[in-house]
C-alpha positions in Angstrom: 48.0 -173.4 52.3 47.6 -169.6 51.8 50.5 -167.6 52.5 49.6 -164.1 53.8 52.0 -162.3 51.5 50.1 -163.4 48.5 47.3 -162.3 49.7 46.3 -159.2 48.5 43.2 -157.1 49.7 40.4 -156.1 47.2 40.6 -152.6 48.4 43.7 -152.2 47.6 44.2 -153.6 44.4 44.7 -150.7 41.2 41.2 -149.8 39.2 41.9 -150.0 36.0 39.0 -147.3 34.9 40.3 -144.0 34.7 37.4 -142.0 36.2 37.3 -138.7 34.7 34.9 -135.8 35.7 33.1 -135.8 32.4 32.2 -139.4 33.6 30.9 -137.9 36.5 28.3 -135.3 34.6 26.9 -137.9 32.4 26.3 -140.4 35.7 24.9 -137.3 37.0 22.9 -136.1 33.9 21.3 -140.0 34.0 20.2 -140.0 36.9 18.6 -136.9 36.8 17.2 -138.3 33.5 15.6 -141.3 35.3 14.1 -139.5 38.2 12.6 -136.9 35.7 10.8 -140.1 33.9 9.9 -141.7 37.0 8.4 -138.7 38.9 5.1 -139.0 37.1 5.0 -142.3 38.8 5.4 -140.8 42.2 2.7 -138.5 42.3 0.2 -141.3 42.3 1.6 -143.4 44.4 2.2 -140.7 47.0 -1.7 -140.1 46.7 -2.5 -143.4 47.2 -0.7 -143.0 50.2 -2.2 -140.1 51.7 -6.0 -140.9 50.9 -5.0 -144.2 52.5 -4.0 -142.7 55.4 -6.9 -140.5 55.5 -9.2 -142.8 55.2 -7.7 -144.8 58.2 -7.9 -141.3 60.3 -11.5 -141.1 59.5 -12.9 -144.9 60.1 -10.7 -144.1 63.3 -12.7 -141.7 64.4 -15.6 -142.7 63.6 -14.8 -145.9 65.5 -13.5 -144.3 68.5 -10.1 -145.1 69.9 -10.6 -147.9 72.4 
């Protein structure tokens, strides 16, 4: 059916984009683009977080631990 010499791993097959280092910066410089948009987001939901957690300390205690 398949014979193995035709088969050719993925791995090892030749990229055809040439990956240059100026490719890199810009991959680099969107990122740092994205997380600098997004951080405004994270600063609620981090609170969220924390009063959440909070409040589940204080109706702990005021519960008891059983």
């Amino acid at each position: 059916m398949f014979k193995k010499e035709n088969l050719t791993p993925v791995l090892f097959t030749p990229f055809i984009i040439n990956w240059t280092s100026e490719m890199t910066t810009d991959l680099l410089a969107n990122i740092q683009g994205v997380i600098t948009d997004l951080s405004p987001l994270l600063v609620p939901i981090i609170a969220i977080g924390v009063g959440l957690i909070v409040v589940g300390a204080i109706i702990s205690a005021i519960r008891g631990h059983n």
